[in-house]
C-alpha positions, 0 to 999 in steps of 0.5 A: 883440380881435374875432375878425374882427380876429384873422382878419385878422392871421392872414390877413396873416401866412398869406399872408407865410409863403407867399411869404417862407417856404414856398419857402425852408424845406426849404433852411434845414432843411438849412442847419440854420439861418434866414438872419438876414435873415429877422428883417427881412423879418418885421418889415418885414412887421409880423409881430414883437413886435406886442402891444409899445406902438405908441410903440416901433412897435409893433402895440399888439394884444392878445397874442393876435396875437403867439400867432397868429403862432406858431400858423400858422408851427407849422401850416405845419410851421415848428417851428424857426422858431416856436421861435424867433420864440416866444423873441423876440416872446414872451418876450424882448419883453414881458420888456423891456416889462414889467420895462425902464426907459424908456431900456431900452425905447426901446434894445431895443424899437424894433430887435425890432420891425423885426428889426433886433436879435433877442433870445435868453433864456439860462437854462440852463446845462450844470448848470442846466436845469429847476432854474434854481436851479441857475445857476451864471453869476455878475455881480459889481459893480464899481463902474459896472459889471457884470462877467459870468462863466459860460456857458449852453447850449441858447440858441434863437436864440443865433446870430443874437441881438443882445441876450440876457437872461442869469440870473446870480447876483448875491448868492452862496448866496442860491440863487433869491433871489440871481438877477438878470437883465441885457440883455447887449449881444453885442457887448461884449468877452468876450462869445463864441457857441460852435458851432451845436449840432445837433439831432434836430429843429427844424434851422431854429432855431439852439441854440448855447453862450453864453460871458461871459469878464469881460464888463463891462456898465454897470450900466443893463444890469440888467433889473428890480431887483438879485435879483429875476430869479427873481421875474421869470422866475416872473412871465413863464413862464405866458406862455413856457408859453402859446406853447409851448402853442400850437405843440403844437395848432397843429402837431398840426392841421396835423399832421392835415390832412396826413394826412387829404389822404394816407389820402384819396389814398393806396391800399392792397388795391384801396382808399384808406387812408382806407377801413380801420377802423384809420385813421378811428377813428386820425383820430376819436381824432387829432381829439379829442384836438386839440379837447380841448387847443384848448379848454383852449388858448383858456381859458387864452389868454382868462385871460392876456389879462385877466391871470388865467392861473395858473402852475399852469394854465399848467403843466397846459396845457404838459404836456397840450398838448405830451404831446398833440402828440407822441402824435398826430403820431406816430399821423399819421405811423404813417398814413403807413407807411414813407413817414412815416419819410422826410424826403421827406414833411413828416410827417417834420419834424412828428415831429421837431420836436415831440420837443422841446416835451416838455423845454423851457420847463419839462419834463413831469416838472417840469409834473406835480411843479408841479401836484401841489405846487399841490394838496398844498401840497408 
């Protein structure tokens, strides 16, 4: 894909954020969550999952588009928001697109692509969150079926979702190779959403606990072959990571264009903020940083679009990335004063919601043990 075709979609959905977002974002912020009517209006607009195959209607574009989506809801300061349309056009899209059967396609694709039904991933489990060795959520075959038993937690999007892919324990004391993953319906008996958790930041993205109380699922339910799901999952997470990386830089640049508009305006000892040595070096530095993680950004985007991205790349670009954000978003808003620390400032939500990007999709921790295990060898 041309850069000019990139600027275009980025023109398009630019200008749909303002006029269906902007206005109503602050109140969703409050509400602590999206209205799920907003998944529609975004895939009236053509604005989800539109890498997927146009014969599931679908763009057909490169993923690049779907990763430019993301990037200007997180420049905007719609970090929840982005989180979650990360977790449904991202991840749980080409999950299904490159591990579904045809009649798993044309069940689930077709409804993401216009909002219709929106996707959740269930990983995490109250004693399973990095180590996703440690799943403890089990599928049991009984005859047709598949019966479901286990909860998840921390589950983005898990109040609105229509369809969840669930990692569940398929052949007990196998571990990672005993996992398999399932498209579970959320409208089957058994299946139950606990309340909206509430967070610290990202308000808008609904996080809630899943529960599966002898959920029978019919055995087309299996996602991929029976005990390859960590397989899968391993296949999928330079992409997961990717996203993740690209609401780092972009939040972290819109981040700095709030506050190059506020030291400009803003007037302290007879002279605007923007005058003092302490804020222009900030702002050089802010900068620099951002431009160094934008290149390693758009290197790794190229190689996930030729299908060469590593895992151990991918990794070095979420820890970078997201270590990044929260240490430049915190140095705007310090810019800020004690107006940064009100909500009354968009500076506020910027700080907030990037907190998080440090612990999911694989924490900093566990993204510098995957490195250093790539050049050790242990």
């Amino acid at each position: 894909m041309d850069n000019e075709e990139l600027t275009l979609f980025r023109d398009m959905a630019r200008r749909a954020y303002e006029q269906e977002i902007e206005p109503h974002y602050e109140s969703w912020e409050e509400q602590h969550i999206v209205p799920r009517e907003l998944w529609n209006t975004l895939g009236a607009a053509g604005l989800l999952c539109p890498d997927m195959p146009e014969e599931y209607g679908g763009a057909g574009t490169s993923p690049r588009v779907c990763l430019a989506m993301i990037e200007e809801m997180s420049r905007m300061g719609y970090g929840g928001l982005a989180s979650g349309y990360g977790i449904h056009s991202n991840i749980v899209a080409p999950y299904i697109n490159h591990f579904g059967t045809e009649e798993q396609k044309q069940q689930w694709l077709p409804k993401m692509i216009t909002g219709e039904a929106v996707g959740a991933l269930a990983m995490t489990e109250p004693g399973a969150g990095s180590d996703v060795q440690g799943i403890r959520t089990s599928a049991v075959r009984d005859g047709d079926e598949w019966v479901l038993n286990g909860s998840k937690i921390f589950i983005t999007n898990g109040i609105h979702a229509d369809i969840v892919i669930v990692a569940a324990i398929t052949d007990p004391g196998k571990g990672a190779k005993g996992t398999s993953l399932f498209l579970v319906d959320t409208t089957l008996p058994g299946f139950e959403k606990g309340n909206k958790i509430e967070k610290i930041g990202q308000h808008a993205s609904d996080t809630a606990e899943l529960f599966f109380q002898d959920v029978r699922m019919p055995a087309n339910a299996l996602l991929g072959e029976e005990n390859k799901g960590f397989v899968i999952m391993m296949t999928e997470l330079p992409r997961e990571r990717l996203g993740i990386a690209a609401q780092a830089v972009a939040a972290a640049e819109g981040a700095l264009d709030l506050t190059v508009d506020y030291v400009l305006q803003r007037k302290a000892f007879g002279q605007t903020v923007a005058s003092f040595q302490n804020t222009r070096f900030t702002l050089a530095t802010v900068k620099t940083e951002i431009a160094l993680n934008r290149a390693l950004y758009e290197k790794c985007a190229e190689e996930y679009s030729r299908n060469e991205l590593s895992a151990d790349d991918a990794a070095m670009l979420k820890y970078a990335s997201t270590e990044m954000q929260c240490s430049t978003v915190d140095d705007c808003l310090q810019l800020f004063g004690g107006y940064g620390y009100t909500a009354e400032y968009p500076i506020s939500r910027y700080y907030t919601d990037a907190r998080i990007q440090r612990i999911y999709g694989g924490s900093s921790e566990i993204m510098r043990e995957l490195v250093a295990r790539s050049m050790l060898g242990r």
